[in-house]
GUKEKOL-254035 format. One record per residue (C-alpha): residue number from 1; residue in three letters; x, y, z. Coordinates in Angstrom, 1 decimal, padded with zeros to 4 digits. Each point is the difference from the previous one (the first is absolute). Layout:
num,residuo,px,py,pz
NUM,ALA,X,Y,Z;
...
END
This chain:
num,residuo,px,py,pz
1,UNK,-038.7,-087.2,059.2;
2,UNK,000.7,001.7,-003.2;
3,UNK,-003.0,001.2,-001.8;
4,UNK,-001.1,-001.3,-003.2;
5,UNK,002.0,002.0,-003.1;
6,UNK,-002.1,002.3,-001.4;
7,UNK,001.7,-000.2,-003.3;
8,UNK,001.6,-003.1,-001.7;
9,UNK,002.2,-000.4,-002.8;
10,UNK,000.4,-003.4,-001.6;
11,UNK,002.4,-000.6,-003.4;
12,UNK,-000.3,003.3,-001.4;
13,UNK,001.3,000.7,-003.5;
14,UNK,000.0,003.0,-001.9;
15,UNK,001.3,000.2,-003.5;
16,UNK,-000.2,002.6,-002.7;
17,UNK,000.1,-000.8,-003.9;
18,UNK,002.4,001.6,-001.7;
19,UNK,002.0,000.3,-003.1;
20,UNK,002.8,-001.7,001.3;
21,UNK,-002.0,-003.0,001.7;
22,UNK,-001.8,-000.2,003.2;
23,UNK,001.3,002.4,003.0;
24,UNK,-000.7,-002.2,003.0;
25,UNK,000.1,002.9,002.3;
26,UNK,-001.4,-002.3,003.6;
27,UNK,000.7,-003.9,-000.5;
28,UNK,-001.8,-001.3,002.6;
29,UNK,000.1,001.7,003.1;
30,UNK,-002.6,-001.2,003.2;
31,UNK,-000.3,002.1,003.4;
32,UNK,-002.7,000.8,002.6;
33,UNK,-000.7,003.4,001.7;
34,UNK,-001.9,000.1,003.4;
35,UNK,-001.7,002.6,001.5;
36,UNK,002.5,002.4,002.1;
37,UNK,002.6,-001.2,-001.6;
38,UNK,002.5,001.4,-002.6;
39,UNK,001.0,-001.8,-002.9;
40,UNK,003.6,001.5,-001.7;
41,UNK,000.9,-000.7,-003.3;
42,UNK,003.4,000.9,-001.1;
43,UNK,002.1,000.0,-002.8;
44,UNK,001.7,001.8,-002.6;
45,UNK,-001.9,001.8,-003.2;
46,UNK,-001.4,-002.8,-002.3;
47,UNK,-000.3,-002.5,002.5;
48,UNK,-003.7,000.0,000.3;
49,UNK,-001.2,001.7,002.7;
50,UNK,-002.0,002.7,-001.7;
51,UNK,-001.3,-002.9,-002.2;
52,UNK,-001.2,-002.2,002.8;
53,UNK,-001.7,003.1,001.7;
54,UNK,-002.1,001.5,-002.9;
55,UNK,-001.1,-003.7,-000.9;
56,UNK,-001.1,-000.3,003.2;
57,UNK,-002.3,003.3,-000.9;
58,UNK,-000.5,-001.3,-003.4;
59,UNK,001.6,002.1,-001.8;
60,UNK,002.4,-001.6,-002.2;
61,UNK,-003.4,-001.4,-002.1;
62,UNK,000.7,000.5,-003.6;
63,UNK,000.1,-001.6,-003.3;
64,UNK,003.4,-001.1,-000.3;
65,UNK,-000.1,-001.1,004.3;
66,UNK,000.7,-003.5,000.9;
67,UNK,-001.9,-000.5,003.9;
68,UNK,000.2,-003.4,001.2;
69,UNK,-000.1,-001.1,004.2;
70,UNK,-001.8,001.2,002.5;
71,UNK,-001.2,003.4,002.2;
72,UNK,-002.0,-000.6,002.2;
73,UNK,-001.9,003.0,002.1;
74,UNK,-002.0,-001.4,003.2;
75,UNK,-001.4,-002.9,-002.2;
76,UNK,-000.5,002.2,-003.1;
77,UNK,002.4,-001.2,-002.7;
78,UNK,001.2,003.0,-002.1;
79,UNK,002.3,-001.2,-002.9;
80,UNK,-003.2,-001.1,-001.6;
81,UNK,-002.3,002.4,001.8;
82,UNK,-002.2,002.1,-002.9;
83,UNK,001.2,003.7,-000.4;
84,UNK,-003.1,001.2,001.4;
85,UNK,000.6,-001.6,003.5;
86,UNK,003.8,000.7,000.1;
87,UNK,-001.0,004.2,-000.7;
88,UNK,-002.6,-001.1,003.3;
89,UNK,003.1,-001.1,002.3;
90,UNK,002.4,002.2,-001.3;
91,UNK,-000.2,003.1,002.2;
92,UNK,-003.0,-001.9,002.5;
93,UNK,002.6,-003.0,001.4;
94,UNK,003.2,001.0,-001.8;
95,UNK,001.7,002.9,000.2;
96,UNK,003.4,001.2,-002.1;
97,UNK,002.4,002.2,001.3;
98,UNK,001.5,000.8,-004.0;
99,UNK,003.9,000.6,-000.1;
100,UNK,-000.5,003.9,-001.4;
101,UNK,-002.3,001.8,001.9;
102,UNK,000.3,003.0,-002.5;
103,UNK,-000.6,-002.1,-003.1;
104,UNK,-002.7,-001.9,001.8;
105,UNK,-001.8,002.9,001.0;
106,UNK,-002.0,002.4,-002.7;
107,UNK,001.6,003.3,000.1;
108,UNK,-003.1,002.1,-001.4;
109,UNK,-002.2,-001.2,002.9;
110,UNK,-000.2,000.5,003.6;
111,UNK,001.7,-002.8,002.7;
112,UNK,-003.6,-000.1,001.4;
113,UNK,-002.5,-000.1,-003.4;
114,UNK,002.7,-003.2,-001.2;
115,UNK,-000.4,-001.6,003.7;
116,UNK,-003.8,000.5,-000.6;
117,UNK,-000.1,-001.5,-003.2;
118,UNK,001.7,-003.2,001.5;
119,UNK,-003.2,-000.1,002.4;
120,UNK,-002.3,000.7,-002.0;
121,UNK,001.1,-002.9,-002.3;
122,UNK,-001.2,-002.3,002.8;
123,UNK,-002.4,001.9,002.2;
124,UNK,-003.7,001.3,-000.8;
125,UNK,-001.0,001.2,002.9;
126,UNK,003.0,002.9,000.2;
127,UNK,-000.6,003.6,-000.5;
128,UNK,002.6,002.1,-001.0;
129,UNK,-000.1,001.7,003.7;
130,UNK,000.8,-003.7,001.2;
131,UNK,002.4,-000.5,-002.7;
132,UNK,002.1,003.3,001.3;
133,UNK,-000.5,-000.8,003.7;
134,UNK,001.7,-003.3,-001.0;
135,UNK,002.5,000.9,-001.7;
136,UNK,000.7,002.6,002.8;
137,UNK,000.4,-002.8,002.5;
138,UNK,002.0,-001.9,-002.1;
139,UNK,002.6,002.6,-000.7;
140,UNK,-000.1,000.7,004.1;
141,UNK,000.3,-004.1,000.1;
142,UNK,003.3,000.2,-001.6;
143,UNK,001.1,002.5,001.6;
144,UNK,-000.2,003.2,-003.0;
145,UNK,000.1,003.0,002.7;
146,UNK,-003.1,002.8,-000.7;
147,UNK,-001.8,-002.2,-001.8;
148,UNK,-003.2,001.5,-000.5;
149,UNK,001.8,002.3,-002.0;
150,UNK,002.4,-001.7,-002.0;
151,UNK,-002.8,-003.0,-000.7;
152,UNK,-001.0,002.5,-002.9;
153,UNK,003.8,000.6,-001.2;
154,UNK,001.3,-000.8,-003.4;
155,UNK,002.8,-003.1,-000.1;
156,UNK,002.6,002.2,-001.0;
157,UNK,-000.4,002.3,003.0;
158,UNK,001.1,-002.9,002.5;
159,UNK,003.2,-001.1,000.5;
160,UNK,001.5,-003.9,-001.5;
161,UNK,-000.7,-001.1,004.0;
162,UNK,-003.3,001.6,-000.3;
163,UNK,-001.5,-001.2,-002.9;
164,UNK,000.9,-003.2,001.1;
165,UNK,-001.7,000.1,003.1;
166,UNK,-002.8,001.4,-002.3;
167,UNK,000.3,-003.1,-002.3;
168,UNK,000.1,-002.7,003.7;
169,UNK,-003.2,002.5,001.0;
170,UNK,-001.9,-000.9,-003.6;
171,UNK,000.8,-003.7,000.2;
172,UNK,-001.1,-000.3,003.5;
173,UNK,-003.4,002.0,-000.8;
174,UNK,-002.3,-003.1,-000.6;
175,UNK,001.6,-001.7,003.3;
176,UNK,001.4,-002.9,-002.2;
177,UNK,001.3,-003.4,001.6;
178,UNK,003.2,-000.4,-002.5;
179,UNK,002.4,002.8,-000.2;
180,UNK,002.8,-000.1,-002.5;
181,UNK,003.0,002.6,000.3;
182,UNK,001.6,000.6,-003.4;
183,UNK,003.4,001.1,001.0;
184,UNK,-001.7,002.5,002.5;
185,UNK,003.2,002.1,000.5;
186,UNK,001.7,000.6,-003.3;
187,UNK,001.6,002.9,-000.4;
188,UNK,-000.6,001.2,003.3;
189,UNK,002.4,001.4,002.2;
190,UNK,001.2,-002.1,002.9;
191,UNK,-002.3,001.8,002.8;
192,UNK,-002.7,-000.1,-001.9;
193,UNK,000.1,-003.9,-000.8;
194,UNK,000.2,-000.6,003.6;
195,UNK,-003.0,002.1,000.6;
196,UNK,-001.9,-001.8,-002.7;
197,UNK,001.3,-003.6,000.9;
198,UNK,-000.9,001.1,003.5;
199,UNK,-003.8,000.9,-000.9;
200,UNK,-000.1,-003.9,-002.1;
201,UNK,000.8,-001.7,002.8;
202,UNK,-002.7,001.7,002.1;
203,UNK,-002.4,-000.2,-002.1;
204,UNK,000.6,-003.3,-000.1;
205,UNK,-000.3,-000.5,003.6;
206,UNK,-002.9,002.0,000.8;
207,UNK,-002.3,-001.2,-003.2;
208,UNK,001.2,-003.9,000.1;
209,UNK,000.7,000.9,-004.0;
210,UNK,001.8,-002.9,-001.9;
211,UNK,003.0,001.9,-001.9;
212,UNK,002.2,-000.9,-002.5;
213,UNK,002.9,002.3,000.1;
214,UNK,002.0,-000.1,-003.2;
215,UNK,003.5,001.7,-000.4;
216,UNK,003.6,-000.5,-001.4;
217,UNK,001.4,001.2,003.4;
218,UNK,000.7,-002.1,002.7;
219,UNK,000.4,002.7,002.6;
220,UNK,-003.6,000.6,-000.6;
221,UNK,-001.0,-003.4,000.3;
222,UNK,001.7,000.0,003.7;
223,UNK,-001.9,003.1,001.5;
224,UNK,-003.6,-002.3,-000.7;
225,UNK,-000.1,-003.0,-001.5;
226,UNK,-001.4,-003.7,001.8;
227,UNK,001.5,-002.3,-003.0;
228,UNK,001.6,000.9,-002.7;
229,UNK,000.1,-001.9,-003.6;
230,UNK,003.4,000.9,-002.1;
231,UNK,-001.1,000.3,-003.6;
232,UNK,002.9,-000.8,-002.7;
233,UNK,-001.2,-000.3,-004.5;
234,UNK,-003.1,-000.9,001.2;
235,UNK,000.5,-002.4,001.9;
236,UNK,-000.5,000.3,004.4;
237,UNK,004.1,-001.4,000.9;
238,UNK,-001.0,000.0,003.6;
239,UNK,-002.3,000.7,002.9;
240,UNK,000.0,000.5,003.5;
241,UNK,-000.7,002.1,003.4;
242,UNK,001.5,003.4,-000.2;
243,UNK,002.5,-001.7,003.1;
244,UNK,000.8,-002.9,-002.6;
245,UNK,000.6,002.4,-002.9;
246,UNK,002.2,002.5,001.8;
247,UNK,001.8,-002.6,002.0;
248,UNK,000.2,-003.3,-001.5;
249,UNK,-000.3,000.8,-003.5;
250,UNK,000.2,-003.0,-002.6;
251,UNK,000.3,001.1,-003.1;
252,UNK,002.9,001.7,-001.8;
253,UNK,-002.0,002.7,-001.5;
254,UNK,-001.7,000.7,003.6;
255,UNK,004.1,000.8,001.1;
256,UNK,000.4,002.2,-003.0;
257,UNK,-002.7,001.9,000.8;
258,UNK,000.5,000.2,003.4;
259,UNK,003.6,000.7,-000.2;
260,UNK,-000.5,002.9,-002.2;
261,UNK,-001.5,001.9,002.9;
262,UNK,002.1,002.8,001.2;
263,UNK,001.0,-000.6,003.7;
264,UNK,000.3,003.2,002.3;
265,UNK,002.0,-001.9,002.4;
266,UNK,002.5,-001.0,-002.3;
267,UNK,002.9,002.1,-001.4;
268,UNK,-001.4,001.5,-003.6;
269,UNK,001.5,-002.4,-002.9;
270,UNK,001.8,001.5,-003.0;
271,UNK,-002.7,-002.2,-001.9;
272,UNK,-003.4,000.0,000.3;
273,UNK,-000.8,-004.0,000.3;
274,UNK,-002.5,-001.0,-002.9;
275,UNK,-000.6,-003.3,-001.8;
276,UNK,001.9,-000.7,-003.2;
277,UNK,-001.5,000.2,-003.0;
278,UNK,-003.7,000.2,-000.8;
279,UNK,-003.4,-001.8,-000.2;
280,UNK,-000.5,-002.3,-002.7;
281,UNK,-002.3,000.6,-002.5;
282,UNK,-003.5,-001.9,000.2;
283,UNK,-000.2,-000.8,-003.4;
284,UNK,003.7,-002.6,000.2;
285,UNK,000.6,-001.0,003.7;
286,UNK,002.9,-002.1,000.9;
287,UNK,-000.5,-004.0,000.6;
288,UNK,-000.5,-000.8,003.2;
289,UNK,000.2,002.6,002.8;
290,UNK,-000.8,003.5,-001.3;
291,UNK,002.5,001.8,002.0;
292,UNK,003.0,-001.8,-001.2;
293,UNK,001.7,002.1,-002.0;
294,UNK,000.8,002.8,002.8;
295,UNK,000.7,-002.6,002.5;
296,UNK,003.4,-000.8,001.1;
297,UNK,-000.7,-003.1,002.0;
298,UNK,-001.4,-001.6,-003.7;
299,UNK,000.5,-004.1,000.1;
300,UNK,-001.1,-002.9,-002.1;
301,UNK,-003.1,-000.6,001.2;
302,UNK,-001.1,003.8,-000.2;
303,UNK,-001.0,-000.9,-004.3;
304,UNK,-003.3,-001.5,001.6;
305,UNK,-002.7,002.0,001.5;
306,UNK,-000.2,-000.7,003.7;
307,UNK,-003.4,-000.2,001.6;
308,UNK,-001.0,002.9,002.0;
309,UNK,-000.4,-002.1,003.6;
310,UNK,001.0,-000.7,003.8;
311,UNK,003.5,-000.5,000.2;
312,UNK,000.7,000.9,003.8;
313,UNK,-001.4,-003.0,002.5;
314,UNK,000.2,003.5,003.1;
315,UNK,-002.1,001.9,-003.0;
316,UNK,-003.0,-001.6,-001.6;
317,UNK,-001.2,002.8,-001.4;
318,UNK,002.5,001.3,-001.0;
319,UNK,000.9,-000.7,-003.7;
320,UNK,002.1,000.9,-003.0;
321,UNK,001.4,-001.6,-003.5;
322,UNK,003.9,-000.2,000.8;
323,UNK,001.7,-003.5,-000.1;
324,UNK,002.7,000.8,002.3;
325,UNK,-000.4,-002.0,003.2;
326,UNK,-000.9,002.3,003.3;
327,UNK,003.9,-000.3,001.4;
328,UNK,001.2,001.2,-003.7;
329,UNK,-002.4,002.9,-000.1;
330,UNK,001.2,001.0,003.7;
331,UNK,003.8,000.0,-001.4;
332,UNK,-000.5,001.5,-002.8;
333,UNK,-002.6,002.9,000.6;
334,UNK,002.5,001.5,002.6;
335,UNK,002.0,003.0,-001.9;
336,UNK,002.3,002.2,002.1;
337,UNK,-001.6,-001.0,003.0;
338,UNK,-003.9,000.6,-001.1;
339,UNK,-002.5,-002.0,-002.2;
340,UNK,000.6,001.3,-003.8;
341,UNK,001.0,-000.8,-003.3;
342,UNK,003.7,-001.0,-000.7;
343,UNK,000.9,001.8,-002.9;
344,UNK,000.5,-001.7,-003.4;
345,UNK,004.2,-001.2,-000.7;
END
């Protein structure tokens, strides 16, 4: 039997005022992360991944931020949660993993003072010789080699694989329940996002930790991830097993992405595949289905906004906003003999 989700996300919408109208940045998304399991969320930039994530932490609060739905921690709801108890979880039962380690880090201070500070923040009873022994056997947690020593390096002096490791070690310090992964392996070279996707998924294992693992790459997603939700304008366009995703995908823009992965054991294309054109803007999306525009299998029907629901009877969890039936979707997601995209006529 599944255990209870630790986190729950009902109707979620987050909008920004602007000068141009209200940016709707997530329009009602809902999901449920377990303990042990990893959560993906994928999609390109502007879809609202980052936006979910740091609402989640609370912090997209500002004056001109429009919260409405539901967050719910264990029983603790937290889109309505004062600022004082959200600065108690954050850190405590939620830990980030930011997308920059070196921008997310301080460079004037010490890898071990800025690890202290985030315990101190929550814990009274530690002295600073605690503090550096923890931080010690955080670093040798996530693997940092020598790292009694290099606990008292600056950020600059490690490496972009490093300081990441660095930046998992600080979010892990307070033992949190919730882990969220910013794009954990931007900008990192290919070995070096293995390693660090290798390192998520055991701390997963070994500490039970719920994670939410948010990227634009779906190679990352496969290396990890339980279920996966595929983000597109704000909107969630489908969600599944990783099996479901990968193999039985629904949705055209869940074949875009997946067919603009490069295949090894295929011959090299003169092309790189991509999806035409580009993301809509929040502030004037299309009627009806949001990723209209860029799809080439467009009909009729596609000028109203499909539900986001079960559409497979072999599925039931599985879901997604397309209104091509399940034998149309088969047909017409097979490109060159793979799932992709078919490029625009």
């Amino acid at each position: 039997m599944s255990p209870a989700p630790l986190l729950s996300v009902r109707d979620l919408r987050v909008g920004f005022a602007t000068e141009g109208g209200l940016l709707q940045a997530v329009d009602g998304i809902n999901f449920d992360v377990r303990p042990g399991e990893v959560l993906a969320i994928v999609g390109e930039s502007g879809s609202g991944k980052s936006v979910t994530a740091q609402t989640i932490m609370g912090l997209t609060r500002s004056k001109n931020a429009r919260i409405e739905g539901s967050v719910m921690l264990d029983g603790v709801e937290l889109v309505e949660a004062p600022d004082a108890e959200l600065r108690r979880l954050r850190g405590d039962r939620i830990g980030m993993v930011f997308q920059d380690p070196m921008t997310s880090f301080n460079p004037v201070y010490r890898l071990s003072k800025q690890i202290g500070e985030a315990m101190a923040a929550h814990r009274d009873d530690l002295s600073k010789q605690d503090m550096h022994a923890r931080a010690v056997e955080l670093f040798e947690a996530v693997g940092i080699p020598d790292a009694a020593r290099r606990v008292d390096d600056y950020p600059h002096e490690f490496s972009g694989g490093m300081r990441q490791r660095a930046m998992i070690a600080m979010a892990l310090a307070l033992e949190p329940e919730l882990l969220i992964a910013d794009e954990p392996t931007t900008a990192l070279d290919v070995t070096i996002q293995a390693q660090i996707l290798e390192l998520l998924g055991q701390l997963n294992r070994d500490r039970q930790l719920a994670t939410i693992l948010i990227t634009h790459d779906l190679g990352v997603v496969a290396e990890v991830a339980d279920r996966v939700l595929v983000m597109y304008a704000g909107r969630v366009v489908e969600e599944g097993s990783l099996d479901e995703i990968f193999y039985d995908p629904q949705h055209p823009y869940t074949w875009g992405l997946l067919g603009s992965l490069t295949r090894l054991d295929r011959p090299r294309p003169k092309r790189l595949p991509q999806i035409s054109g580009t993301p809509p803007s929040l502030l004037d999306l299309p009627t009806g289905c949001s990723f209209r525009p860029r799809c080439p299998h467009e009909f009729a029907k596609c000028t109203e906004l499909p539900a986001l629901e079960e559409r497979t009877a072999e599925s039931p969890r599985h879901c997604d906003r397309c209104w091509l039936s399940s034998e149309q979707k088969r047909e017409k997601r097979q490109v060159g003999g793979q799932i992709g995209l078919e490029a625009p006529a």
